[in-house]
SERO-4910 file (N, C-alpha, C, O; in steps of 0.05 Angstrom, whole numbers):
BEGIN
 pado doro    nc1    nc2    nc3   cac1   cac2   cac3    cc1    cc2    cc3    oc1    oc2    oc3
  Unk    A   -686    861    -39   -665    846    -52   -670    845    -82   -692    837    -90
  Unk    A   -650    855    -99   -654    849   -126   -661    817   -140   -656    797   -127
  Unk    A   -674    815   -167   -687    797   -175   -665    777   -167   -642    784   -161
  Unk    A   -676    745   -166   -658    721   -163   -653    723   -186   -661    737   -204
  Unk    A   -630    697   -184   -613    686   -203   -614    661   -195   -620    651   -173
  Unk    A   -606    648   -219   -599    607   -219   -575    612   -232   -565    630   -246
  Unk    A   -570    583   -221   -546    572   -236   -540    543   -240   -537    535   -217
  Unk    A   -537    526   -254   -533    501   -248   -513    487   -237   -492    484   -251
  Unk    A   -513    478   -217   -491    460   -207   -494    437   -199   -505    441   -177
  Unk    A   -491    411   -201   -490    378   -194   -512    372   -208   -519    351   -198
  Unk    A   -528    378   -226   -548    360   -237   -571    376   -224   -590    361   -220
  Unk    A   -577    399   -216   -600    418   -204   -593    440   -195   -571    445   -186
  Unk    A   -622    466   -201   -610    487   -203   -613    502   -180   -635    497   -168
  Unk    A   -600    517   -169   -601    535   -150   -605    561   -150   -601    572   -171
  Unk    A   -612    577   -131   -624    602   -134   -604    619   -114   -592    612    -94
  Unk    A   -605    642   -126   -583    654   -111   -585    694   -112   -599    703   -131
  Unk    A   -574    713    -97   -573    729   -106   -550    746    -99   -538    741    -79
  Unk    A   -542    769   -118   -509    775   -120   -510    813   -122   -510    825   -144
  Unk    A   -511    827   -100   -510    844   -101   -486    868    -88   -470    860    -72
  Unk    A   -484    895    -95   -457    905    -89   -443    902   -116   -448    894   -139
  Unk    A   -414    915    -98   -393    920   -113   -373    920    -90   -378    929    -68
  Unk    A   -344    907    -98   -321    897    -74   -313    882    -77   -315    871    -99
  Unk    A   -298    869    -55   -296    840    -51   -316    820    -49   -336    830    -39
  Unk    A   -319    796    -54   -344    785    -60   -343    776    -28   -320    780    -19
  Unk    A   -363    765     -5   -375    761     12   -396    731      6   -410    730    -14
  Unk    A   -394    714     20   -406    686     10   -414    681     38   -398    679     57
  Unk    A   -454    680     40   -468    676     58   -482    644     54   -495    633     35
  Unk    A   -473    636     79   -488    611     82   -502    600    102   -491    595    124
  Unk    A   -528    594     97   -542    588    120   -555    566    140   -539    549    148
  Unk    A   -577    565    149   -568    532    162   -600    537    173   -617    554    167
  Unk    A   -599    517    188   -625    498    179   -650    515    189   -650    531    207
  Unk    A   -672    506    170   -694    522    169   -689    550    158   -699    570    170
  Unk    A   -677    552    140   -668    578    120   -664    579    100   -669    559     88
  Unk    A   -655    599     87   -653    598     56   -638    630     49   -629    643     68
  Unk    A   -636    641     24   -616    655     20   -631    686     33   -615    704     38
  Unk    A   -656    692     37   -677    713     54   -669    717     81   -678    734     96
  Unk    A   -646    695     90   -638    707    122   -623    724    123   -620    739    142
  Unk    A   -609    725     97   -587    741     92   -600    777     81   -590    800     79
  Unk    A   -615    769     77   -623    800     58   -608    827     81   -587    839     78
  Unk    A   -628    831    102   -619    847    123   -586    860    125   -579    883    127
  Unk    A   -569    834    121   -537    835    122   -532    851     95   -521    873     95
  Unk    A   -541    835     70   -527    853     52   -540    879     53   -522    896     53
  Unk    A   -564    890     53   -574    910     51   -549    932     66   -543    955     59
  Unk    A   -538    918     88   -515    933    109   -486    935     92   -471    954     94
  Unk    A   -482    914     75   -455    918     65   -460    920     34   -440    931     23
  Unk    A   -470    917     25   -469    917     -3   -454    939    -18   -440    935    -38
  Unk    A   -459    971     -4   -445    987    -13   -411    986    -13   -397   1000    -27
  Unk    A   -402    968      5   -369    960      6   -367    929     -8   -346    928    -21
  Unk    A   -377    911     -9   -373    893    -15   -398    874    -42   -422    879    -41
  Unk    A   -391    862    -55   -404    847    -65   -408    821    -49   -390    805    -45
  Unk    A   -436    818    -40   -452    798    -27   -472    783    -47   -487    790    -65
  Unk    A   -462    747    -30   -475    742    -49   -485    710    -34   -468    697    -22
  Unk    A   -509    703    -36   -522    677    -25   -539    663    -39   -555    671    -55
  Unk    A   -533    632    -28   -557    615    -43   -572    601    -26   -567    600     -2
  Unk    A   -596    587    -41   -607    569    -27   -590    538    -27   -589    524    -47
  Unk    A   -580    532     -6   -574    509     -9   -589    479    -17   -613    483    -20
  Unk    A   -583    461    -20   -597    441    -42   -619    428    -14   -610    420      7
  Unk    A   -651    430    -22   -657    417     -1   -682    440     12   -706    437     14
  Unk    A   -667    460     17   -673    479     21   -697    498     12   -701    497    -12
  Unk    A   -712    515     25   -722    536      7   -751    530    -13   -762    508    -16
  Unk    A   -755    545    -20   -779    536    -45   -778    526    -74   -795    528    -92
  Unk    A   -747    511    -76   -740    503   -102   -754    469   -104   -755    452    -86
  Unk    A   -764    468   -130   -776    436   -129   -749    422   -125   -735    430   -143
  Unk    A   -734    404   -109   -715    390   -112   -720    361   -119   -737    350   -105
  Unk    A   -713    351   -132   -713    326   -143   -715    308   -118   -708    317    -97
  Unk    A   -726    283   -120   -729    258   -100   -705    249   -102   -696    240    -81
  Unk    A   -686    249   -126   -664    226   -138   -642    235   -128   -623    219   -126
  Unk    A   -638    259   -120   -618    273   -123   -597    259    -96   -605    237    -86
  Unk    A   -577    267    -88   -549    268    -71   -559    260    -51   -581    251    -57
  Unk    A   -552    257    -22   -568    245      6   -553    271     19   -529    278     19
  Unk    A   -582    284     32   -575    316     44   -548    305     72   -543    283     83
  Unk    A   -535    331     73   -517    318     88   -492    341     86   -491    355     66
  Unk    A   -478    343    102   -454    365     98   -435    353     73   -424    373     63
  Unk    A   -427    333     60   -408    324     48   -424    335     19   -409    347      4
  Unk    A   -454    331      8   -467    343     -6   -467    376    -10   -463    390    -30
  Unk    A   -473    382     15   -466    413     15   -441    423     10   -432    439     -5
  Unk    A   -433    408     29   -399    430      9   -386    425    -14   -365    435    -23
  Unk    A   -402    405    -26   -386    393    -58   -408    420    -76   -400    431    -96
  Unk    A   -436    427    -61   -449    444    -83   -430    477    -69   -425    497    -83
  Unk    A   -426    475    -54   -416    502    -42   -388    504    -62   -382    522    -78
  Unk    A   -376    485    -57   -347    486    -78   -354    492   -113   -344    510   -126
  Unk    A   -371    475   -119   -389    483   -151   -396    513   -159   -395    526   -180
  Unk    A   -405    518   -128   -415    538   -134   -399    573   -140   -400    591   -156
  Unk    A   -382    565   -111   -364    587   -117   -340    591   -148   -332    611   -160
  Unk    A   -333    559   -151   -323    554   -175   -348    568   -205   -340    588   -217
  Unk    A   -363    561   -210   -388    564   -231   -385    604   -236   -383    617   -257
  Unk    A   -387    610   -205   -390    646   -209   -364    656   -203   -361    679   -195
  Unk    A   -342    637   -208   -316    650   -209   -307    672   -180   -297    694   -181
  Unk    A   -315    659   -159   -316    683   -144   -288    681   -130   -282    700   -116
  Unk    A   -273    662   -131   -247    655   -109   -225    678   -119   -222    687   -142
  Unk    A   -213    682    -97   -218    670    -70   -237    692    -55   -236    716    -52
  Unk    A   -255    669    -44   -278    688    -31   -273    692      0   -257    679     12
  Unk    A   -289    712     12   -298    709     32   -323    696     47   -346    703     40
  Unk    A   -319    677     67   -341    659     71   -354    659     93   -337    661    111
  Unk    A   -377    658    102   -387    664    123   -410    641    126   -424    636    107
  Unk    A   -413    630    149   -432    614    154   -432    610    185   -417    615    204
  Unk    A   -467    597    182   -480    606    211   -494    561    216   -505    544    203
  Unk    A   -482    563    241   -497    545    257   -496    512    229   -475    508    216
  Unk    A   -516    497    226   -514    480    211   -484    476    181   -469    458    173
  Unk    A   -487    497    176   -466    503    153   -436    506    161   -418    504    144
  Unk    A   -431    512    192   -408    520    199   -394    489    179   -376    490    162
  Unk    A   -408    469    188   -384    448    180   -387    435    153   -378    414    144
  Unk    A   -403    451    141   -406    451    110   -376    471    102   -361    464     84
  Unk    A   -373    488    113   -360    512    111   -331    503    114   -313    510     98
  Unk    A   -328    481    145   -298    475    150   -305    455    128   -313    474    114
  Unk    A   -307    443    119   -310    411     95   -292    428     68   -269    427     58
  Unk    A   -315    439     65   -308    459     39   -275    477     30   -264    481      9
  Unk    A   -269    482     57   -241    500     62   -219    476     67   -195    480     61
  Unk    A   -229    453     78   -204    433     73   -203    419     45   -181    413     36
  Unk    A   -224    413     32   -211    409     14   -205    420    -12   -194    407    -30
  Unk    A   -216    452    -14   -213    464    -28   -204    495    -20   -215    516    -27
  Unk    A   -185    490     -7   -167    522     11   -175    543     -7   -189    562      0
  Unk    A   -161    536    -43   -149    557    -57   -173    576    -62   -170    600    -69
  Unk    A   -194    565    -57   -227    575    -66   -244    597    -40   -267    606    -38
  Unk    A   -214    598    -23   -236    607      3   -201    635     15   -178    626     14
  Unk    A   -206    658     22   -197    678     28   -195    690     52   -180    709     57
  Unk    A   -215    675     73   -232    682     93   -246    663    103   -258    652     84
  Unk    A   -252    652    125   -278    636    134   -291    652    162   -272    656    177
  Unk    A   -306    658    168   -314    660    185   -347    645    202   -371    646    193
  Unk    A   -339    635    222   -369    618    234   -380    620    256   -369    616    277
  Unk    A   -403    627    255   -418    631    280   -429    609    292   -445    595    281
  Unk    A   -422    605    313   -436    580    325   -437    547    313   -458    534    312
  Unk    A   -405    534    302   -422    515    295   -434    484    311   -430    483    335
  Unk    A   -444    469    303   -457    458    323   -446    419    317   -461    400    319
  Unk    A   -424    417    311   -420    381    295   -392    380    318   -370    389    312
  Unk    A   -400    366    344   -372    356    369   -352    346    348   -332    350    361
  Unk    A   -341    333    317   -321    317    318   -300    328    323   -283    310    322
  Unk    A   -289    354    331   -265    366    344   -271    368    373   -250    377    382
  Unk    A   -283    366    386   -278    370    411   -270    348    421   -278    326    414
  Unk    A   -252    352    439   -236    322    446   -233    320    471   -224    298    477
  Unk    A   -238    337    496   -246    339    518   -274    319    533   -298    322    530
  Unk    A   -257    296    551   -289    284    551   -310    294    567   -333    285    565
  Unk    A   -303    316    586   -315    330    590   -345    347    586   -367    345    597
  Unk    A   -329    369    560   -351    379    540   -357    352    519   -373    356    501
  Unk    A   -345    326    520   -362    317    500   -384    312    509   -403    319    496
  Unk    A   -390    291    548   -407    293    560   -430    317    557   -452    311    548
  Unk    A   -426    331    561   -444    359    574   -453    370    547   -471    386    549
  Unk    A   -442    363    516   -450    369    497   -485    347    483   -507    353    472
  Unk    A   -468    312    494   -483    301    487   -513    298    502   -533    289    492
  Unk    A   -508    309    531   -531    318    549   -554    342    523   -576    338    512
  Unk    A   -541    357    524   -563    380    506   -571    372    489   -595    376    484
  Unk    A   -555    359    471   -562    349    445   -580    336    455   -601    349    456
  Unk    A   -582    312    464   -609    301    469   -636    316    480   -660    309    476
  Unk    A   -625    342    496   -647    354    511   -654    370    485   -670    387    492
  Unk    A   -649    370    468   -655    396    449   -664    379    422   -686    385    410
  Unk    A   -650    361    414   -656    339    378   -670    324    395   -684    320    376
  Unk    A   -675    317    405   -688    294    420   -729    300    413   -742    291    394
  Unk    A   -736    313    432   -761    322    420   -766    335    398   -790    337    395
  Unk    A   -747    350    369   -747    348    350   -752    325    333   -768    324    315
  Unk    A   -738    310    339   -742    281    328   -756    264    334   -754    241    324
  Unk    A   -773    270    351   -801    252    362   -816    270    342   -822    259    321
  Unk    A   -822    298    346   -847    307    325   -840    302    300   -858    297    284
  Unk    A   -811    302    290   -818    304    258   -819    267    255   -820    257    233
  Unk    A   -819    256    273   -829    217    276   -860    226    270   -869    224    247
  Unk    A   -874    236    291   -895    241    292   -909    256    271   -933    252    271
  Unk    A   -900    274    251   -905    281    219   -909    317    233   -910    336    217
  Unk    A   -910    319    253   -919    341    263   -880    360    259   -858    360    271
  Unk    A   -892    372    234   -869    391    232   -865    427    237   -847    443    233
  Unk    A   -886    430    246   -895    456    249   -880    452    285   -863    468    292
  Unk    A   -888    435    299   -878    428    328   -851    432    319   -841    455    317
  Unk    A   -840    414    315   -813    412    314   -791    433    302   -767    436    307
  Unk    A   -809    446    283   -792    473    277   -789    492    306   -769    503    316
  Unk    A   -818    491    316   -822    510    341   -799    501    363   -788    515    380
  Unk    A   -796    473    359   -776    466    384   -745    477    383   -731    486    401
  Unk    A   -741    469    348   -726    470    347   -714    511    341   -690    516    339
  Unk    A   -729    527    339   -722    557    343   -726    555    372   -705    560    385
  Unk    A   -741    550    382   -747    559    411   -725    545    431   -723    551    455
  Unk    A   -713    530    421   -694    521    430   -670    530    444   -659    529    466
  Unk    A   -667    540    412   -647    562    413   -656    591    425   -647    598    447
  Unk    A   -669    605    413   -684    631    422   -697    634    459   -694    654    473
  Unk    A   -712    609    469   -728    615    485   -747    609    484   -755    613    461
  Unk    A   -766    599    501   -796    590    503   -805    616    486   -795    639    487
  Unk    A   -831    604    464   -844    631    456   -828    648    436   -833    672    435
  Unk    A   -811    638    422   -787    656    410   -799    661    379   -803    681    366
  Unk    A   -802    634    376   -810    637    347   -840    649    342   -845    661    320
  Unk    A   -856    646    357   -883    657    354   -885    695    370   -905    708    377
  Unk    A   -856    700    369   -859    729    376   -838    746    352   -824    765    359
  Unk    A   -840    737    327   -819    736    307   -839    750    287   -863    746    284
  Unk    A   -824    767    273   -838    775    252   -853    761    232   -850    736    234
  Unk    A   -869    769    213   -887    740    191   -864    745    174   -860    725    159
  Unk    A   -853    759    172   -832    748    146   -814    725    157   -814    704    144
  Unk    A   -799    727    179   -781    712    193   -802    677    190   -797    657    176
  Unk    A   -818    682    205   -841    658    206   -850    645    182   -859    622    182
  Unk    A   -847    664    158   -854    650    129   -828    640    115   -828    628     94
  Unk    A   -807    646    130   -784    633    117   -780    606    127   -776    586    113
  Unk    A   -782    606    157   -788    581    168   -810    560    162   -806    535    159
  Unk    A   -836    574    160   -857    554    146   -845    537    123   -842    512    123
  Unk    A   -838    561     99   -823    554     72   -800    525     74   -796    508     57
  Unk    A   -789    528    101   -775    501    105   -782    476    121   -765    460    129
  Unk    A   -803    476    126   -811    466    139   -810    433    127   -810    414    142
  Unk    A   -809    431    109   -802    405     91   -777    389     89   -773    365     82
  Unk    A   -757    411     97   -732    394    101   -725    383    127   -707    367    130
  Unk    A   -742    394    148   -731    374    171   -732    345    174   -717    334    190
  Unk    A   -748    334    161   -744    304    152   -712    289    149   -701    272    162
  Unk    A   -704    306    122   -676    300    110   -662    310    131   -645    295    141
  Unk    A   -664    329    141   -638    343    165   -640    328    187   -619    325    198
  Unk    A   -659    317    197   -662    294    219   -653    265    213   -650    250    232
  Unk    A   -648    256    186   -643    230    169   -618    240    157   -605    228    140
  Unk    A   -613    258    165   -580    264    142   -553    248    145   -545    246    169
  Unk    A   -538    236    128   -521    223    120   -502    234    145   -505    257    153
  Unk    A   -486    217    155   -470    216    185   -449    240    165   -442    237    141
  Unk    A   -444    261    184   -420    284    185   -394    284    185   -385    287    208
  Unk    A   -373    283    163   -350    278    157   -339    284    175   -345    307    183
  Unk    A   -317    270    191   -312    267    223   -284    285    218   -261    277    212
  Unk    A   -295    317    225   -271    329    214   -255    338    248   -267    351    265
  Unk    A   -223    325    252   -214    327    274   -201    353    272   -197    368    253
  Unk    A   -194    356    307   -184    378    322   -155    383    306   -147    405    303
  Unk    A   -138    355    293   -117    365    271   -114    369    242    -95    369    226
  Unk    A   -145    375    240   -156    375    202   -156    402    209   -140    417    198
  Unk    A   -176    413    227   -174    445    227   -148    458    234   -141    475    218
  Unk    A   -137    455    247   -115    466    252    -90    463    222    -68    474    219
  Unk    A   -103    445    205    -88    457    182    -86    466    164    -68    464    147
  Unk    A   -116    485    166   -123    509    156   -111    530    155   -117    545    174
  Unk    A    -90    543    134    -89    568    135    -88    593    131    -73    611    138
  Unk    A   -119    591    114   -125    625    112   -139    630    138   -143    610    153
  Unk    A   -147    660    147   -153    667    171   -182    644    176   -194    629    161
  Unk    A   -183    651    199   -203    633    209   -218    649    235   -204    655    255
  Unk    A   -241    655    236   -257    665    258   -274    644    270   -283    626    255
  Unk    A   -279    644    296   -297    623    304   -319    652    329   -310    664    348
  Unk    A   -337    654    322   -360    670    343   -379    655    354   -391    638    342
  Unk    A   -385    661    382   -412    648    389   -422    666    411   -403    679    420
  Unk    A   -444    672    423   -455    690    439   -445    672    467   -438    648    469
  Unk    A   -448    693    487   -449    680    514   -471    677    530   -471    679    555
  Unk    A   -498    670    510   -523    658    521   -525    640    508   -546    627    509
  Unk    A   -505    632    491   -514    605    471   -513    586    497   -503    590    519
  Unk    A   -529    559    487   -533    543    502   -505    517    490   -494    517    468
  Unk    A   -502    501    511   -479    482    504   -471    463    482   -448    455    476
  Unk    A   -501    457    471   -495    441    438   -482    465    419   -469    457    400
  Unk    A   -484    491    423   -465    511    401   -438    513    413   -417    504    404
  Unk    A   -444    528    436   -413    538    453   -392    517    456   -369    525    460
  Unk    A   -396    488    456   -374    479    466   -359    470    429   -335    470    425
  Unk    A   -377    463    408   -364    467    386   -348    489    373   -330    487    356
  Unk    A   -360    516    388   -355    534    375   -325    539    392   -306    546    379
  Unk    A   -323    536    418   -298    538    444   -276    524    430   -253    533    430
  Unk    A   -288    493    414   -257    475    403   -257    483    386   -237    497    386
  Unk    A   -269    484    362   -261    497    342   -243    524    345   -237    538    325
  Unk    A   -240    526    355   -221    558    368   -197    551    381   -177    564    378
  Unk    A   -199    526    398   -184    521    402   -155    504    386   -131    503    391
  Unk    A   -175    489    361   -152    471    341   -138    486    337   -114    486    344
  Unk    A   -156    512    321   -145    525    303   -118    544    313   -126    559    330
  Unk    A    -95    547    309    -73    561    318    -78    596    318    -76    611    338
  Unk    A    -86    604    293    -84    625    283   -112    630    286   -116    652    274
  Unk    A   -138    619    298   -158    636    294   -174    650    307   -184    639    327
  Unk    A   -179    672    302   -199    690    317   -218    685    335   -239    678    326
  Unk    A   -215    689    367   -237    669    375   -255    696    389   -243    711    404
  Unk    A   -288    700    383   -299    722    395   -322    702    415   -333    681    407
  Unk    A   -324    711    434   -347    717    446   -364    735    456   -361    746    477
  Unk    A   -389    740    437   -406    761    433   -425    764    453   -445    750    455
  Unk    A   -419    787    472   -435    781    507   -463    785    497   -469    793    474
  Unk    A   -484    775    523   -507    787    509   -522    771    490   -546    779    489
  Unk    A   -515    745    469   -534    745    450   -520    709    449   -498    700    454
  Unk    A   -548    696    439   -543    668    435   -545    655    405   -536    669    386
  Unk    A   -555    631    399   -558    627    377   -563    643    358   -544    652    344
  Unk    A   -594    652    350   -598    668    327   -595    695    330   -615    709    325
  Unk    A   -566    710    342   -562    731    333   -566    736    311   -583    754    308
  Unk    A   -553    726    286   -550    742    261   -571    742    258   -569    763    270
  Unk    A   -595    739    254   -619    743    251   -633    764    274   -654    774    266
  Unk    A   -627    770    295   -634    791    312   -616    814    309   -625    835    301
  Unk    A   -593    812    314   -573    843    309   -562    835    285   -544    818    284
  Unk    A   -575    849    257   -570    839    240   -546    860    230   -528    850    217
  Unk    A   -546    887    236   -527    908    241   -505    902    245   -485    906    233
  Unk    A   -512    887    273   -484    881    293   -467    856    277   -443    855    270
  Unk    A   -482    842    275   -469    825    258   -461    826    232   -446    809    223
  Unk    A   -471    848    215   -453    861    199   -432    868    204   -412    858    195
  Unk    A   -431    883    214   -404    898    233   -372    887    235   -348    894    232
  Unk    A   -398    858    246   -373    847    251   -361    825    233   -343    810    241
  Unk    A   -372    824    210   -360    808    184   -338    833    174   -314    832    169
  Unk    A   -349    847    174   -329    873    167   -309    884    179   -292    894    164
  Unk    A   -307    885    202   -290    895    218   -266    868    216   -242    874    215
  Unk    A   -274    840    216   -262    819    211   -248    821    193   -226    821    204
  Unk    A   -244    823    167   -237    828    134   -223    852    147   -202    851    135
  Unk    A   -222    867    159   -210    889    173   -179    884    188   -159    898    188
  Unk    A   -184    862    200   -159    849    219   -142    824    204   -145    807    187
  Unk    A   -118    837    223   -102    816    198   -100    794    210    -90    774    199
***
């Protein structure tokens, strides 16, 4: 990846990097990450598109201030809006994975004109699902899954709780069978699960806020994801009138980080369909 870049936005600076030539491409990532999850992807598109990602506030190896905003999606998408505003990039294309999905819908409602495209993999925040059903069977996982996350990072033990929380998703053993780069990105965040476990309650965005969205809209999730992704990712597909709904056989949570190809592919082939 070529050298970083900063930029200032809300009173702190962020790090970011902008490579290619095209349409611009806007990567965003989610918890226990930083703008290095992305490298793999642009390395795949950069030659068609200008790609471009940050560390979000919180995130990553930037000193962030004590004083600053209360981490939280309503924070994130006010720096996500700054941000795309600051590098003039609108109307962009937007892409976000898992934690960010609803940084991503926040951002596109109240700032449409700034966004060209959204596309989201897996996001994981029930306030659209309106089925009591999957709200049940969502709030079951959630507990089987944040539940012992939030006892270890109680317990100060954050190295556990990262493990729970990949292995969660991935599989017993998932994260300790991962490359040391993958594993040093995760170490590297290992500091924000505190704030992401304490984060400011999630702007209660309903099943008729999305639906009145309308630039294109994609919603993806694998068909091994487990039920705290799939059943957000199922309504969100469903508000939405006009949006793309995939299910990717074969692969669960951290695809984009395993078929990093494939999931190229398919940001592109997306931007492809009308």
């Amino acid at each position: 990846m070529n050298e970083l870049r900063r930029v200032a936005l809300n009173g702190d600076v962020f790090e970011y990097f902008d490579v290619g030539n095209g349409r611009p491409i806007l990567f965003l990532h989610g918890a226990l990450g930083d703008l290095r999850i992305w490298q793999g992807h642009c390395e795949a598109l950069s030659p068609r598109y200008r790609c471009i990602g940050y560390t979000q506030r919180y995130f990553g190896l930037t000193p962030w201030r004590d004083d600053g905003p209360r981490f939280g999606v309503t924070t994130h998408a006010e720096d996500l809006t700054a941000f795309v505003e600051a590098l003039g990039l609108a109307p962009v294309y937007l892409v976000a994975w898992s934690y960010s999905g609803h940084v991503a819908f926040q951002a596109a409602l109240r700032r449409p004109d700034l966004f060209r495209r959204v596309m989201v993999y897996e996001p994981g925040v029930p306030s659209y699902v309106t089925d009591p059903v999957e709200l049940s069977a969502f709030g079951r996982d959630a507990q089987a899954i944040y539940g012992q996350i939030a006892t270890a990072v109680n317990n100060g033990d954050l190295e556990e709780a990262a493990c729970l929380m990949i292995d969660g998703s991935g599989g017993d053993g998932y994260l300790d069978r991962q490359s040391p780069e993958y594993r040093t990105i995760v170490r590297d965040n290992l500091h924000s699960l505190p704030r992401l476990m304490a984060q400011e309650t999630p702007p209660k965005i309903t099943c008729e806020d999305l639906a009145a969205l309308r630039m294109p809209v994609s919603i993806a999730h694998g068909s091994l994801t487990r039920p705290v992704f799939a059943i957000p990712s199922r309504a969100a597909a469903r508000c939405i009138p006009h949006a793309r709904h995939m299910e990717v056989p074969g692969v669960g949570h951290l695809w984009p980080r395993e078929g990093v190809h494939g999931f190229a592919a398919m940001i592109e082939d997306l931007d492809g369909a009308t």
